[in-house]
Structure formats: C-alpha cells, structure tokens
Backbone as numpy.savetxt, mean C-alpha at the origin, in Angstrom:
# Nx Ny Nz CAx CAy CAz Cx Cy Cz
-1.02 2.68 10.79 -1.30 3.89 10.04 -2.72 3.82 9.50
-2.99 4.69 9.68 -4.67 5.01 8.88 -4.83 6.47 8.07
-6.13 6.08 7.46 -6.03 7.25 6.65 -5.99 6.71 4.97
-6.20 7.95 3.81 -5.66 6.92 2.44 -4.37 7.45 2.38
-3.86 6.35 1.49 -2.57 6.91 0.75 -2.26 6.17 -0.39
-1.60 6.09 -1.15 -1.05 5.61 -2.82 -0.13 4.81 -2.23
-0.06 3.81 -2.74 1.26 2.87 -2.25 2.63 3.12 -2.47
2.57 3.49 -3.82 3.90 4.43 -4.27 4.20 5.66 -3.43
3.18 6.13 -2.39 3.63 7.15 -1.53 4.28 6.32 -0.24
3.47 5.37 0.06 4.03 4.94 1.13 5.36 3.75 1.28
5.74 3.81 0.21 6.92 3.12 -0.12 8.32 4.49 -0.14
7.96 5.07 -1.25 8.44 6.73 -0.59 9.02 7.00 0.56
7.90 7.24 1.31 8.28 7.81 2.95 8.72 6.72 3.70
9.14 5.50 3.03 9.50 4.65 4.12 8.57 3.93 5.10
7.09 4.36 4.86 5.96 3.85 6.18 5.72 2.35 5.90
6.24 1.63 4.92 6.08 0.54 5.01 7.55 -0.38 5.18
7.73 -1.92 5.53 8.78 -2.44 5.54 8.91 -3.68 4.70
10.23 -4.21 3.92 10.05 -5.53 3.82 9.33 -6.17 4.63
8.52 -7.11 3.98 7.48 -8.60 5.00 6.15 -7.39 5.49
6.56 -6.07 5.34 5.21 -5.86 5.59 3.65 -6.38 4.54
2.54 -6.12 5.43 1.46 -6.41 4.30 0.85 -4.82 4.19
0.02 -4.67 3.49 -0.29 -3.48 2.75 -2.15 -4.17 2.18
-2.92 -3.01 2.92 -4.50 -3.67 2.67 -4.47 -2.45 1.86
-5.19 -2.60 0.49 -5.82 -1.98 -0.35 -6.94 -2.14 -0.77
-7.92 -0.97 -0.35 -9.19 -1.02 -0.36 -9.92 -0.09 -1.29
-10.97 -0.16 -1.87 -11.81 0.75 -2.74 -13.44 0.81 -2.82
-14.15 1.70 -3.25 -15.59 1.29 -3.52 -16.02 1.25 -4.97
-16.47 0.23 -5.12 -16.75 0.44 -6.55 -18.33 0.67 -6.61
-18.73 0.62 -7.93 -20.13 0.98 -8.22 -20.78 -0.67 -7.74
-21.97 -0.03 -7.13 -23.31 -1.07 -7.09 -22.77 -1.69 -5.49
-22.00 -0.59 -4.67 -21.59 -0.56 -3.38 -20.80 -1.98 -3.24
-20.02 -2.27 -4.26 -18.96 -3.46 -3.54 -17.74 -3.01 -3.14
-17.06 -3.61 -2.27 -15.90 -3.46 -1.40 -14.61 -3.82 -2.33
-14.08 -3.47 -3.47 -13.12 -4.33 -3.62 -11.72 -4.41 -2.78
-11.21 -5.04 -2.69 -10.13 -4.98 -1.55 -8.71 -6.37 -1.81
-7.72 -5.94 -1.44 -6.77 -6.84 -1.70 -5.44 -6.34 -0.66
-4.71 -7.92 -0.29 -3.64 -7.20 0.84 -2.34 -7.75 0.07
-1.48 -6.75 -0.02 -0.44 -7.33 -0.77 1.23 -7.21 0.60
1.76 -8.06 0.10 3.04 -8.15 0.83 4.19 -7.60 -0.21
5.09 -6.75 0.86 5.89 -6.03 0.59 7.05 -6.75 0.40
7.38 -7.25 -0.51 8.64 -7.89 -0.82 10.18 -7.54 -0.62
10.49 -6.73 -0.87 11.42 -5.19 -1.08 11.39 -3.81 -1.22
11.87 -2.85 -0.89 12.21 -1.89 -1.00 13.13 -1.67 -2.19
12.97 -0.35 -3.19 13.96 0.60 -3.73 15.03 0.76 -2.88
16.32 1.07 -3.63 17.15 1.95 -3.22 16.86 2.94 -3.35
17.00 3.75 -1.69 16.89 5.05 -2.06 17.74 6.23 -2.74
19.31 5.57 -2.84 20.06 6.44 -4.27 19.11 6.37 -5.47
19.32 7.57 -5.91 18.96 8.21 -7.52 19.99 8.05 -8.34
C-alpha cells in the first residue's frame, strides 16, 4: 500500500495484519526525515 494514511485508519479498514510492520514517516523542520517502523502486535475486536 502506498500513499498517507493515520494508523488508526489503517487498523480500521483492516489494511494491516498481526506481525505486520507499519513504516511511519514525516518531515520535520530543518528538512529531517523522521521515521519509525512499528510492528503490529494485535488487532481490536471488531464488536462495539
């Protein structure tokens, strides 16, 4: 998948899985990259 999205969205729609990883990227001021990849541990239930 490409493109942005909010992680809380993509947990949502399901586009991610347990054991998946998840790269989160940004620009900050004075042009640095900050960036971090996190692993998806679990999923919500999706009952409310």
């Amino acid at each position: 998948m490409t493109g942005s999205a909010g992680l809380a969205w993509l947990i949502e729609r399901r586009e991610v899985r347990s054991g998946g990883l998840v790269l989160l990227r940004g620009v900050g001021a004075g042009f640095t990259w900050p960036g971090a990849v996190v692993e998806i541990l679990g999923l919500p239930d999706r009952r409310k």
